[in-house]
PDB file of N, CA, C and O in Angstrom:
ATOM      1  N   UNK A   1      85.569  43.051 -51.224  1.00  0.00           N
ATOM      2  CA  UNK A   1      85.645  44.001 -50.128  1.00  0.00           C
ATOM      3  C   UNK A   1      87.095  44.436 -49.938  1.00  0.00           C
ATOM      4  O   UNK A   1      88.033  43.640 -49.881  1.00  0.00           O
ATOM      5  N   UNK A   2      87.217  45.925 -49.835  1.00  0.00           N
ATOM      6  CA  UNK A   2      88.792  45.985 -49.147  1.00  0.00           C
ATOM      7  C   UNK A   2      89.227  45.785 -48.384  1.00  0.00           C
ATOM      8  O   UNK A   2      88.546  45.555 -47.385  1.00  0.00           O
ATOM      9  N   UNK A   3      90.841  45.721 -48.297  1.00  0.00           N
ATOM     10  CA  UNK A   3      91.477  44.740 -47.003  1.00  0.00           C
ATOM     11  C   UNK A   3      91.639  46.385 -46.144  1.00  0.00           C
ATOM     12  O   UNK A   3      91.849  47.500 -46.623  1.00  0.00           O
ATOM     13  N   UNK A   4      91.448  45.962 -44.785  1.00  0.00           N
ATOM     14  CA  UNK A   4      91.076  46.833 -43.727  1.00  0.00           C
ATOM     15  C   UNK A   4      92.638  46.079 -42.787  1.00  0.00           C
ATOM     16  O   UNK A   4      92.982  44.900 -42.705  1.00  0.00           O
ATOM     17  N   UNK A   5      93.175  47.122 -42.302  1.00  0.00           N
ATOM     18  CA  UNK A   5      94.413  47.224 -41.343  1.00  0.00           C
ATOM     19  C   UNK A   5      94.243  48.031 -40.793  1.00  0.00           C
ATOM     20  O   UNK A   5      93.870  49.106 -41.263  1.00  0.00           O
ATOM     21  N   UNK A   6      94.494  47.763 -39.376  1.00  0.00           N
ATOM     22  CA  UNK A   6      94.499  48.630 -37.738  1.00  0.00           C
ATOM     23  C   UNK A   6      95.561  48.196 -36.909  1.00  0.00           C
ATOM     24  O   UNK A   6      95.812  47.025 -36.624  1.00  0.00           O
ATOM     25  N   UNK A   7      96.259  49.355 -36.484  1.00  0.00           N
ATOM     26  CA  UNK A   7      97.240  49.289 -35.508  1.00  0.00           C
ATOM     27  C   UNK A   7      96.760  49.578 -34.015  1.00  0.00           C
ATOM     28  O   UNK A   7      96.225  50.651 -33.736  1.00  0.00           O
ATOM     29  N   UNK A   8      96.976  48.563 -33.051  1.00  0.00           N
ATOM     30  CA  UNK A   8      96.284  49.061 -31.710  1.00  0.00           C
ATOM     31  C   UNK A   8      97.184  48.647 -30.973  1.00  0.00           C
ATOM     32  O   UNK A   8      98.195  48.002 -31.254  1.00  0.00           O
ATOM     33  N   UNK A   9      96.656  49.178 -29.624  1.00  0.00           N
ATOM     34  CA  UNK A   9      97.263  48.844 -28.660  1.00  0.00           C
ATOM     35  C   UNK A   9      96.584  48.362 -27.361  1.00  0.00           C
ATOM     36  O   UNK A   9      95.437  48.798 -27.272  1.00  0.00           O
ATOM     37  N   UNK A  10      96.929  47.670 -26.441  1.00  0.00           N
ATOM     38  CA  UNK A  10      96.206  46.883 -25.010  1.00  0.00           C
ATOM     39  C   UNK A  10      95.548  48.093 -24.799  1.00  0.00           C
ATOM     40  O   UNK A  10      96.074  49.156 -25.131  1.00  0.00           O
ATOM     41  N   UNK A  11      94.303  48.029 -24.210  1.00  0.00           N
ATOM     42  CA  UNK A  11      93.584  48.617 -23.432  1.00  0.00           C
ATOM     43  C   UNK A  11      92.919  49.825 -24.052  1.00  0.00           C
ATOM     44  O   UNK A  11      92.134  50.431 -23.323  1.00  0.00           O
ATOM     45  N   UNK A  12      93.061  50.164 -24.984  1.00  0.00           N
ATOM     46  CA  UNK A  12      92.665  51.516 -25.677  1.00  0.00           C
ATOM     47  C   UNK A  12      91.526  51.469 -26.181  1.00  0.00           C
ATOM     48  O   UNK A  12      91.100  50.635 -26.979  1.00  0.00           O
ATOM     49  N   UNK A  13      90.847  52.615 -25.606  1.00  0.00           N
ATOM     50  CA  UNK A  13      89.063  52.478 -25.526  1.00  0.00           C
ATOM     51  C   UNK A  13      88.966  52.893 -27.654  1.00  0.00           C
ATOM     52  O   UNK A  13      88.117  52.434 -28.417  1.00  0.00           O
ATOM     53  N   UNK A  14      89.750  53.538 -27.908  1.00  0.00           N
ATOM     54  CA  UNK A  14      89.908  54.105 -29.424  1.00  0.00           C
ATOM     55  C   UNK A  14      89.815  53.222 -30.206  1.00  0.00           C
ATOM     56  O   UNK A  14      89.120  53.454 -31.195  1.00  0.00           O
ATOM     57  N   UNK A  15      90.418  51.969 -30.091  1.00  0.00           N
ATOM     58  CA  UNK A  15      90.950  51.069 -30.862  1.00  0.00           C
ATOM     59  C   UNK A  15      89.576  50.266 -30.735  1.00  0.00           C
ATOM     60  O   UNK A  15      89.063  49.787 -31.747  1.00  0.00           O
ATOM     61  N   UNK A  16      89.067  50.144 -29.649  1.00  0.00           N
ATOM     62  CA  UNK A  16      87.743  49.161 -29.489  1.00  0.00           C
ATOM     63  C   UNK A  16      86.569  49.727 -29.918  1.00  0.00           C
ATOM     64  O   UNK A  16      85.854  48.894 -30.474  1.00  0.00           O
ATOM     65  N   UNK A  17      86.261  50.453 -29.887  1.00  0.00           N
ATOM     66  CA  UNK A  17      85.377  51.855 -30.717  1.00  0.00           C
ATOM     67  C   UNK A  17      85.430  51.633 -31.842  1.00  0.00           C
ATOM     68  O   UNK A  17      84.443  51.091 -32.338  1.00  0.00           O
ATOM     69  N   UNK A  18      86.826  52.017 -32.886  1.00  0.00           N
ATOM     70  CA  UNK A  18      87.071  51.808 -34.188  1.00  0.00           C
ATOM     71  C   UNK A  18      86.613  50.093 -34.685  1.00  0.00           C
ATOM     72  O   UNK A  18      85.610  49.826 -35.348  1.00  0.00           O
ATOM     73  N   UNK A  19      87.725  48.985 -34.123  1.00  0.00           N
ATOM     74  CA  UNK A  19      87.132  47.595 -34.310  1.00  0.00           C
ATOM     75  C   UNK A  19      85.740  47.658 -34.044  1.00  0.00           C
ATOM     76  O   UNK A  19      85.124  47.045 -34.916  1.00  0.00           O
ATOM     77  N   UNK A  20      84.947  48.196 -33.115  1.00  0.00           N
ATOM     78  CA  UNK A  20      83.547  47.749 -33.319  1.00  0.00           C
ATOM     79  C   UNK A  20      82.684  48.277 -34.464  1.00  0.00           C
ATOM     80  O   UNK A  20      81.728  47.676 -34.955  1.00  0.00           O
ATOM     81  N   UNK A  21      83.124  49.429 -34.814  1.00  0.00           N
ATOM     82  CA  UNK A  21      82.509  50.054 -35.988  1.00  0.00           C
ATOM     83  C   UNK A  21      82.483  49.315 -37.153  1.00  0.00           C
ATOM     84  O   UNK A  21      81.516  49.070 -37.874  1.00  0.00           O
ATOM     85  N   UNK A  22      84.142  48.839 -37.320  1.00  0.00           N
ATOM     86  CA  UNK A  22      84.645  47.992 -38.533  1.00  0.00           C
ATOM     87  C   UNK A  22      83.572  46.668 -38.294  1.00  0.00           C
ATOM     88  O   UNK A  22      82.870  46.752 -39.302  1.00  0.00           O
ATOM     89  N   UNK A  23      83.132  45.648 -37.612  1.00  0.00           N
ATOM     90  CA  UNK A  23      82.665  45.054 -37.133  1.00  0.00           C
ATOM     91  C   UNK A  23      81.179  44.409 -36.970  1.00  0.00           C
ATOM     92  O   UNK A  23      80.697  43.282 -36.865  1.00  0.00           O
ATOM     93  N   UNK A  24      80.604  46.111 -37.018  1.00  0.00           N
ATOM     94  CA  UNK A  24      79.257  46.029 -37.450  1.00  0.00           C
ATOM     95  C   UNK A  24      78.795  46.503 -38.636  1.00  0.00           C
ATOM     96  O   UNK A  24      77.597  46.561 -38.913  1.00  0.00           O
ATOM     97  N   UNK A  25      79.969  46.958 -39.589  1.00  0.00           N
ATOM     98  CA  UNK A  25      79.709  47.032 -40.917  1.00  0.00           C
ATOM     99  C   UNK A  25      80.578  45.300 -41.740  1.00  0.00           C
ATOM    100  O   UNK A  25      81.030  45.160 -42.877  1.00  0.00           O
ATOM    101  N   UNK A  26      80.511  44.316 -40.633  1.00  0.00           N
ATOM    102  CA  UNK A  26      81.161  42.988 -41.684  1.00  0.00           C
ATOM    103  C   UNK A  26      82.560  43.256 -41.987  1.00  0.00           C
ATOM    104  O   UNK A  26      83.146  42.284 -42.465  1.00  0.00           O
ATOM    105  N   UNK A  27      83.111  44.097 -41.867  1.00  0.00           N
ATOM    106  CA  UNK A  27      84.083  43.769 -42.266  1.00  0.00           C
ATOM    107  C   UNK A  27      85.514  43.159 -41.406  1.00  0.00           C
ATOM    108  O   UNK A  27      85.741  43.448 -40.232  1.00  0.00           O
ATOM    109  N   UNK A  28      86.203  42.468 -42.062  1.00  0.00           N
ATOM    110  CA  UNK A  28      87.070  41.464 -41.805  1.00  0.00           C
ATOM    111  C   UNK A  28      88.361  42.500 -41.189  1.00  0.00           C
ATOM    112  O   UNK A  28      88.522  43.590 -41.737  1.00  0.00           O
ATOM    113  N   UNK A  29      89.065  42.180 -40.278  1.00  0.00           N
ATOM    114  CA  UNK A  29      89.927  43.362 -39.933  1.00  0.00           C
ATOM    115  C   UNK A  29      91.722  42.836 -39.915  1.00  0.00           C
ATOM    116  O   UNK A  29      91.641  41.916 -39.101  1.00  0.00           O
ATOM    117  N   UNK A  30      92.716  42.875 -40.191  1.00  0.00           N
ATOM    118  CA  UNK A  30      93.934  42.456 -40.144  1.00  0.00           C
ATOM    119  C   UNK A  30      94.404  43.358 -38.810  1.00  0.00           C
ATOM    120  O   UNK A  30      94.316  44.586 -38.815  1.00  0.00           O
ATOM    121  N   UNK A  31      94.896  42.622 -37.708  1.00  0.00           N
ATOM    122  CA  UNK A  31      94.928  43.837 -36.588  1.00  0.00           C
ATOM    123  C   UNK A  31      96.954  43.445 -36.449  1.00  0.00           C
ATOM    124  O   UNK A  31      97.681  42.454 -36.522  1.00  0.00           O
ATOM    125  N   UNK A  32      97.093  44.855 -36.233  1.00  0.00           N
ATOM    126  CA  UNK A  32      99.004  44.759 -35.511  1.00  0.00           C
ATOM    127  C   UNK A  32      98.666  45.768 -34.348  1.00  0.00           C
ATOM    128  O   UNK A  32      98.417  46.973 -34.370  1.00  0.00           O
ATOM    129  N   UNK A  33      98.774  44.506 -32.942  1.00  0.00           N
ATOM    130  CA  UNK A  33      99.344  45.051 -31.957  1.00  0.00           C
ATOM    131  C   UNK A  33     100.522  45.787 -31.320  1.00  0.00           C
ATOM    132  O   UNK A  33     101.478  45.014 -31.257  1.00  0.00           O
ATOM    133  N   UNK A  34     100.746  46.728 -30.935  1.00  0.00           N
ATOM    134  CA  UNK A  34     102.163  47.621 -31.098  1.00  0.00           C
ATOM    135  C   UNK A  34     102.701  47.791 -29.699  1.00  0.00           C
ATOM    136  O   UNK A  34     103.695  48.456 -29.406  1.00  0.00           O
ATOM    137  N   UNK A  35     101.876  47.066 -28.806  1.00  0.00           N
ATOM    138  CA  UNK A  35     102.170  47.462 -27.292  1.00  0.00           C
ATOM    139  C   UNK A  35     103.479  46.938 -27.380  1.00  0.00           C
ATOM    140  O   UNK A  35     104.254  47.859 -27.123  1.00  0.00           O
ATOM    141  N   UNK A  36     104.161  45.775 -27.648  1.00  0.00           N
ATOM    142  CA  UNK A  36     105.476  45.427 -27.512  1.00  0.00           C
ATOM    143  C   UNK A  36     106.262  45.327 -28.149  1.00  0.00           C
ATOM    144  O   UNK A  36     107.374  44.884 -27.861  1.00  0.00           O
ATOM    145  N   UNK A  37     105.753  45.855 -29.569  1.00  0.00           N
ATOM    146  CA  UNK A  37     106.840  45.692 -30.683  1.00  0.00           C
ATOM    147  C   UNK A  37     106.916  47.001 -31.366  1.00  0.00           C
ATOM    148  O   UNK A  37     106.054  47.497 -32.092  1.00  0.00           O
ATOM    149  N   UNK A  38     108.383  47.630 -30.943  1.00  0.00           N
ATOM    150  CA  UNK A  38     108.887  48.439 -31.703  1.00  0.00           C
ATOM    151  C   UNK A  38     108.725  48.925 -32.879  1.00  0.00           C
ATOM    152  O   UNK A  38     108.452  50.069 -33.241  1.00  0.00           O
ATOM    153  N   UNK A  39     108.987  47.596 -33.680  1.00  0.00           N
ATOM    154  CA  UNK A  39     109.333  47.759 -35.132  1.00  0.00           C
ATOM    155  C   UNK A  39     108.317  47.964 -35.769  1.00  0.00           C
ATOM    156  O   UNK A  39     108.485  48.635 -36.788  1.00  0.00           O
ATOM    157  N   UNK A  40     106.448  47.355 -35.367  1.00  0.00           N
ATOM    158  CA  UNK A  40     105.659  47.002 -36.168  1.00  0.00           C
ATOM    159  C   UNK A  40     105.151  48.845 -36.104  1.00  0.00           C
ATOM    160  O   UNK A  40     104.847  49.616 -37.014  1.00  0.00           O
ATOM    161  N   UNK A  41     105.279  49.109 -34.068  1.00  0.00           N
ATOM    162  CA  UNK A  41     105.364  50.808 -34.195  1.00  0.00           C
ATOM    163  C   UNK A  41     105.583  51.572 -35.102  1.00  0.00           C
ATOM    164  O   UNK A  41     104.729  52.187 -35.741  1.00  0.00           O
ATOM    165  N   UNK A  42     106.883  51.612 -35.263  1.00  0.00           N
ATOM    166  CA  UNK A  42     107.861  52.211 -36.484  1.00  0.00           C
ATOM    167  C   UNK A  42     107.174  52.135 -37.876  1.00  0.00           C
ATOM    168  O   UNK A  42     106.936  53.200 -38.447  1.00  0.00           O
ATOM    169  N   UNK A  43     106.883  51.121 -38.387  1.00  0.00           N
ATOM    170  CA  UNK A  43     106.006  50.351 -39.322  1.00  0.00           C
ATOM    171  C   UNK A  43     104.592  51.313 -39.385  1.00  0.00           C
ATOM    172  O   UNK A  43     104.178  51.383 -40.542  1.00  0.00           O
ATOM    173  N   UNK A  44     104.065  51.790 -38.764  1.00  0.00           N
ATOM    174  CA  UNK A  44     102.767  52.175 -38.173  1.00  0.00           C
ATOM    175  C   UNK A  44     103.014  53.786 -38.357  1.00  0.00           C
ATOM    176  O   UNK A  44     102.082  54.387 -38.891  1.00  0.00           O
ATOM    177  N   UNK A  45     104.100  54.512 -37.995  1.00  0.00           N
ATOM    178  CA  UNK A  45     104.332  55.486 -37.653  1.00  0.00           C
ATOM    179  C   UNK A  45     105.231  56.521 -39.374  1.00  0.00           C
ATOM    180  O   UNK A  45     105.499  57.688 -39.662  1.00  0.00           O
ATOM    181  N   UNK A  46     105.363  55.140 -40.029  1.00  0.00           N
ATOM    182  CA  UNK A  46     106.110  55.652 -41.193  1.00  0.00           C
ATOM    183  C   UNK A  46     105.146  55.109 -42.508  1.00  0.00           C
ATOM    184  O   UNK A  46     105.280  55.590 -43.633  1.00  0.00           O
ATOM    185  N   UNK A  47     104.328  54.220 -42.243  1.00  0.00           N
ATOM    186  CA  UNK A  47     102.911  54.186 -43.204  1.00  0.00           C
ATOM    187  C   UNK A  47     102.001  55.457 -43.170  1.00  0.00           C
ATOM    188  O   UNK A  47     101.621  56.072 -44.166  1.00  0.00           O
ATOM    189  N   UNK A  48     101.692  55.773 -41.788  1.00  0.00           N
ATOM    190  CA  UNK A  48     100.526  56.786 -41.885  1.00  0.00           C
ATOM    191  C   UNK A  48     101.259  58.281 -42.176  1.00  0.00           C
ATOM    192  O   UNK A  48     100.627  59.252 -42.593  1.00  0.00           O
ATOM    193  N   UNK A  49     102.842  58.294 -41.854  1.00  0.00           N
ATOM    194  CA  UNK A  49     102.731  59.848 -42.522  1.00  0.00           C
ATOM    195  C   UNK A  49     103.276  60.464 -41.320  1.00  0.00           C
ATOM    196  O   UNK A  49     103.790  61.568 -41.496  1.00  0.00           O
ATOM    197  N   UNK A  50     103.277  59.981 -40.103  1.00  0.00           N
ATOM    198  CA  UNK A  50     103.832  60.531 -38.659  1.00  0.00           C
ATOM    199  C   UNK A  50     102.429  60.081 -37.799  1.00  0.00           C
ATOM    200  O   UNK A  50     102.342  60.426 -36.621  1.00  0.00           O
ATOM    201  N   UNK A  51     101.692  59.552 -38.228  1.00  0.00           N
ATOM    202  CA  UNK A  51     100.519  59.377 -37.303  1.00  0.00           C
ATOM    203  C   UNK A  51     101.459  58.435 -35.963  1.00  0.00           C
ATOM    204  O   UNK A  51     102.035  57.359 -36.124  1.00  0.00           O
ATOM    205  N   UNK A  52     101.362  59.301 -34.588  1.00  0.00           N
ATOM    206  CA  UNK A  52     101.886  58.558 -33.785  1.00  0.00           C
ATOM    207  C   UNK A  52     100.891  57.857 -32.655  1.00  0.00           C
ATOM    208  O   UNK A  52     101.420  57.040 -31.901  1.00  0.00           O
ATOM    209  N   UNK A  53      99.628  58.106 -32.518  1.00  0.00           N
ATOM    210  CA  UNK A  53      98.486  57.614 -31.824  1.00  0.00           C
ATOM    211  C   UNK A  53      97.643  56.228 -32.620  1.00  0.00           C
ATOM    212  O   UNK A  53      97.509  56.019 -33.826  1.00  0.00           O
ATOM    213  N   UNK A  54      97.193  55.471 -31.524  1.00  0.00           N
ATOM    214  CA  UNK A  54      96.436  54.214 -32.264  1.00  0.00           C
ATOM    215  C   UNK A  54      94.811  54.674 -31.749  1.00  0.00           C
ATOM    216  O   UNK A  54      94.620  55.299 -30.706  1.00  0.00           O
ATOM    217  N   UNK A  55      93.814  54.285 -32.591  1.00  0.00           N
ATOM    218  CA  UNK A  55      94.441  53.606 -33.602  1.00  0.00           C
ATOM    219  C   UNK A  55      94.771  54.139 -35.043  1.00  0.00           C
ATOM    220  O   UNK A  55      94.212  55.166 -35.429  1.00  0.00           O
ATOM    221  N   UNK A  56      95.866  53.324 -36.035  1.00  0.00           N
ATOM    222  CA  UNK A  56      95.907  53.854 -37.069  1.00  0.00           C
ATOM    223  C   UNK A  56      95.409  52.451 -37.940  1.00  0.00           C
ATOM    224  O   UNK A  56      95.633  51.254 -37.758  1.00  0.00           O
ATOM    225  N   UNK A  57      94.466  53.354 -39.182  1.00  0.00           N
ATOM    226  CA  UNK A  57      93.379  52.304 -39.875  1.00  0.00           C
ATOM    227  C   UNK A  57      93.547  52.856 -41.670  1.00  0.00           C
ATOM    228  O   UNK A  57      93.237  53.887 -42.268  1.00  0.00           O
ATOM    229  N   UNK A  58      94.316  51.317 -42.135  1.00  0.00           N
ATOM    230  CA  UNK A  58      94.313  51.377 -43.664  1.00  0.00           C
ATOM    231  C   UNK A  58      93.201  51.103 -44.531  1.00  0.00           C
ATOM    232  O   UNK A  58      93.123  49.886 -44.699  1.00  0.00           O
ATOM    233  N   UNK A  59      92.409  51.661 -45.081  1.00  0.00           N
ATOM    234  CA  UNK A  59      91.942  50.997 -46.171  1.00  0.00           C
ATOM    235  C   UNK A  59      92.810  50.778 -47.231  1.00  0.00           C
ATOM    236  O   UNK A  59      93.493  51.681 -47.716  1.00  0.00           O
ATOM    237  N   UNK A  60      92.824  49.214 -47.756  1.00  0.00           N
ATOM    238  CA  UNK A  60      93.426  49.434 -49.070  1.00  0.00           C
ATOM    239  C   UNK A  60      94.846  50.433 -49.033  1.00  0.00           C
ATOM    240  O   UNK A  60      94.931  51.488 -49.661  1.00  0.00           O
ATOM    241  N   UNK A  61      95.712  49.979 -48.338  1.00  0.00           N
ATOM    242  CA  UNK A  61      96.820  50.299 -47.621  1.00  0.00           C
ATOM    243  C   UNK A  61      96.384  52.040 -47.976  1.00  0.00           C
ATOM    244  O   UNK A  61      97.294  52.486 -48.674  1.00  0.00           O
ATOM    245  N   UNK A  62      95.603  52.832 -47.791  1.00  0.00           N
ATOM    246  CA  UNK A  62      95.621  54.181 -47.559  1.00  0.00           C
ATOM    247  C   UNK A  62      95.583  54.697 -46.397  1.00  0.00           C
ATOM    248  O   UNK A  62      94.642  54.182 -45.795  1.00  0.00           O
ATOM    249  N   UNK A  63      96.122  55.458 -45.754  1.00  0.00           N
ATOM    250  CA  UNK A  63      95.855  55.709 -44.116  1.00  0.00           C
ATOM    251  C   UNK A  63      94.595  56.517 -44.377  1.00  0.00           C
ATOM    252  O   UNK A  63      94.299  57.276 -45.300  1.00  0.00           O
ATOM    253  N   UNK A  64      93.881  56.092 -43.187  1.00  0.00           N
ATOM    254  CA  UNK A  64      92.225  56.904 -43.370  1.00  0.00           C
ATOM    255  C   UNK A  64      92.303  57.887 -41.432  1.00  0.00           C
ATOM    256  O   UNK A  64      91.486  58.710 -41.018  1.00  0.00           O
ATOM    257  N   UNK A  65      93.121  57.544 -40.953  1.00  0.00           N
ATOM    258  CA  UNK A  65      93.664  58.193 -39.654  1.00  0.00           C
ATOM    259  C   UNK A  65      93.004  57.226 -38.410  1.00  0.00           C
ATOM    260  O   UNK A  65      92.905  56.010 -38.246  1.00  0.00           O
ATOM    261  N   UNK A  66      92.618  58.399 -37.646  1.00  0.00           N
ATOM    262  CA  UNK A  66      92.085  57.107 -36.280  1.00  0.00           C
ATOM    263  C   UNK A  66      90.698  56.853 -36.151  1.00  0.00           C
ATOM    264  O   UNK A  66      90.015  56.839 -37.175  1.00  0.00           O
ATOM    265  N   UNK A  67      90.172  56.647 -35.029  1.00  0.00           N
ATOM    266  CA  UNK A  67      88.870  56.511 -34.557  1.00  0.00           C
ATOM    267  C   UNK A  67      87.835  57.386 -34.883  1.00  0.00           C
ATOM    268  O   UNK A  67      86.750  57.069 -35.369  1.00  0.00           O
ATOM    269  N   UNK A  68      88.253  58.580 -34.571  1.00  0.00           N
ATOM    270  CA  UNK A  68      87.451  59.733 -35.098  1.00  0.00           C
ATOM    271  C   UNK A  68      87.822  59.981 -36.651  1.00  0.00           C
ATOM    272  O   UNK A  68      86.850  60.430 -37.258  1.00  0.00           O
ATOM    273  N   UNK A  69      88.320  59.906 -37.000  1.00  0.00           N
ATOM    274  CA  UNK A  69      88.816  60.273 -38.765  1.00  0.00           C
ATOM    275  C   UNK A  69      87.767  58.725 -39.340  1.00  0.00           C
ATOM    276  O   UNK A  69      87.162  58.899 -40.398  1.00  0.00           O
ATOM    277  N   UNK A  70      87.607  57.378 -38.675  1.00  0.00           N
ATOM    278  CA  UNK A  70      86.941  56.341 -39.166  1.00  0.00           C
ATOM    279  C   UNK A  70      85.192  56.592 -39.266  1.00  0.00           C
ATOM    280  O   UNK A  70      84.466  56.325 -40.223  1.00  0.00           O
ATOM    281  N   UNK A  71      84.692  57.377 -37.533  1.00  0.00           N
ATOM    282  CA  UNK A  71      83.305  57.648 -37.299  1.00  0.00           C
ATOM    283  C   UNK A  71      82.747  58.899 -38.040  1.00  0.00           C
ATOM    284  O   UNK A  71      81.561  59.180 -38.213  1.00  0.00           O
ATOM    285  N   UNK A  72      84.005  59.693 -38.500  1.00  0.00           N
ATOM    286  CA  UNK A  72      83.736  60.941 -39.490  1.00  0.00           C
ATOM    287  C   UNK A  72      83.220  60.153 -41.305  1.00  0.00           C
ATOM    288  O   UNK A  72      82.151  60.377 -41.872  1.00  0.00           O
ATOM    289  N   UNK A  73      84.125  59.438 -41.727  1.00  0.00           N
ATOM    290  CA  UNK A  73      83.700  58.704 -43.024  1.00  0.00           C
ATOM    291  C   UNK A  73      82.801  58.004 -42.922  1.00  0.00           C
ATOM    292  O   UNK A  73      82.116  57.773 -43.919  1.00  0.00           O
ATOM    293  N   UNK A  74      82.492  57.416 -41.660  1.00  0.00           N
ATOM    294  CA  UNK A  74      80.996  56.840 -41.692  1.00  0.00           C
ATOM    295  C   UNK A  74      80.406  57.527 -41.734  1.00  0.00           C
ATOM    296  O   UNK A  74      79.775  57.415 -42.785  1.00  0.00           O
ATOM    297  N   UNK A  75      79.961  58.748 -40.935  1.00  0.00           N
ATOM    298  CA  UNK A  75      78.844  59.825 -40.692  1.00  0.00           C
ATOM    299  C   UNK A  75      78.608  60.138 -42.474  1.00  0.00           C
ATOM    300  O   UNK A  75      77.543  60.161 -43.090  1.00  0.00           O
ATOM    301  N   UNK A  76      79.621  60.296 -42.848  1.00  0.00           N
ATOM    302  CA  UNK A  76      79.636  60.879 -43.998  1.00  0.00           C
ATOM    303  C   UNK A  76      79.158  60.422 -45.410  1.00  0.00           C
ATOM    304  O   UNK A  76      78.814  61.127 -46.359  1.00  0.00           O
ATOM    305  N   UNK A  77      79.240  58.704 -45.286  1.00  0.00           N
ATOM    306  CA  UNK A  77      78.807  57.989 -45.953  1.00  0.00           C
ATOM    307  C   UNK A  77      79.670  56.971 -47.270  1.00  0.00           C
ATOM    308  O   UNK A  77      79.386  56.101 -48.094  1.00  0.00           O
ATOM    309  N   UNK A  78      81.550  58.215 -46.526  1.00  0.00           N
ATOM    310  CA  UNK A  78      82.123  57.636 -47.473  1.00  0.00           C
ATOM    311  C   UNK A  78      83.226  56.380 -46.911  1.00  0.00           C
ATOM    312  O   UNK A  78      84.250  56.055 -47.511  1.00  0.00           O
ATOM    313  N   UNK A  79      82.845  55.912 -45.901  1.00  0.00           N
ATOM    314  CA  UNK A  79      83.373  54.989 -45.342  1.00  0.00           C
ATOM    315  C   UNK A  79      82.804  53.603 -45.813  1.00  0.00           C
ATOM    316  O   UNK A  79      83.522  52.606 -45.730  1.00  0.00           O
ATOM    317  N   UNK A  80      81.198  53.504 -46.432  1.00  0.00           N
ATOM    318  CA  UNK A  80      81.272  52.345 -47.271  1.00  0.00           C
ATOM    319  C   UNK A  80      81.622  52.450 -48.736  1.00  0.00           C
ATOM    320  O   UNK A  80      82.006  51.365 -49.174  1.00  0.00           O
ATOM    321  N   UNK A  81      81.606  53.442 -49.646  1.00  0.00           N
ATOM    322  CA  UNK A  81      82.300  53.756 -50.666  1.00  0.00           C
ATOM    323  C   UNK A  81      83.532  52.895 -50.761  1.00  0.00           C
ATOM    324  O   UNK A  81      83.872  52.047 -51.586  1.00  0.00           O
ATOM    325  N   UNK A  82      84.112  53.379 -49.646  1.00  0.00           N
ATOM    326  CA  UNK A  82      86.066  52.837 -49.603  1.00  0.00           C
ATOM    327  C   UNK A  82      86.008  51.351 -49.181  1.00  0.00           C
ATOM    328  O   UNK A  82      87.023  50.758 -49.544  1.00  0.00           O
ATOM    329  N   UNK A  83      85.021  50.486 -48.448  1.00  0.00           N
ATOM    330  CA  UNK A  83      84.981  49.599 -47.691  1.00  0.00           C
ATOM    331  C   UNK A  83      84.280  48.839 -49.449  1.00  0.00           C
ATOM    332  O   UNK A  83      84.527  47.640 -49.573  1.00  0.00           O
ATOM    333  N   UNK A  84      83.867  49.190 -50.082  1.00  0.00           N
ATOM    334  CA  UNK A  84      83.070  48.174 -51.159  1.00  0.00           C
ATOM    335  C   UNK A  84      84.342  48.303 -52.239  1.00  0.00           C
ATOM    336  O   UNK A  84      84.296  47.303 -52.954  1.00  0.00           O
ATOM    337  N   UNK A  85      84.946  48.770 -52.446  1.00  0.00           N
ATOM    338  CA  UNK A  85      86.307  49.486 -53.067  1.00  0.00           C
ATOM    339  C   UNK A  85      86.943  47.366 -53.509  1.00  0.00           C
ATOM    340  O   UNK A  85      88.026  47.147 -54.052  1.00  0.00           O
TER     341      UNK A  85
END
């Protein structure tokens, strides 16, 4: 299975949406919280390309974008494609 990375932050209905999706398809999630750390921000903000909103979600270190960019590849069918990857 591919390794799955999400950047979130406290309280964000986006981020809990996305993890639950990830969640009920099994898969295992590596999470970086960004509410207090700068750097992992920065980290977050210079992986995805300028993506400055959470959440931001790697497959297989590719940025796949946020919540809606995650429920769009599901709809679509190619979100287990990348997830069996």
């Amino acid at each position: 299975m591919a390794k799955v990375e999400i950047y979130t932050k406290a309280f964000c209905p986006y981020c809990v949406r996305a993890k639950k999706l990830l969640a009920a398809k099994g898969v295992e999630v590596e999470e970086y919280e960004i509410s207090m750390d700068p750097d992992r921000r920065k980290e977050m903000i210079q992986r995805s390309g300028g993506g400055m909103t959470v959440p931001q979600i790697f497959i297989d270190g590719r940025p796949v974008g946020g919540s809606d960019d995650l429920a769009d590849l599901d709809d679509s069918g190619e979100l287990d494609t990348l997830l069996a990857a």
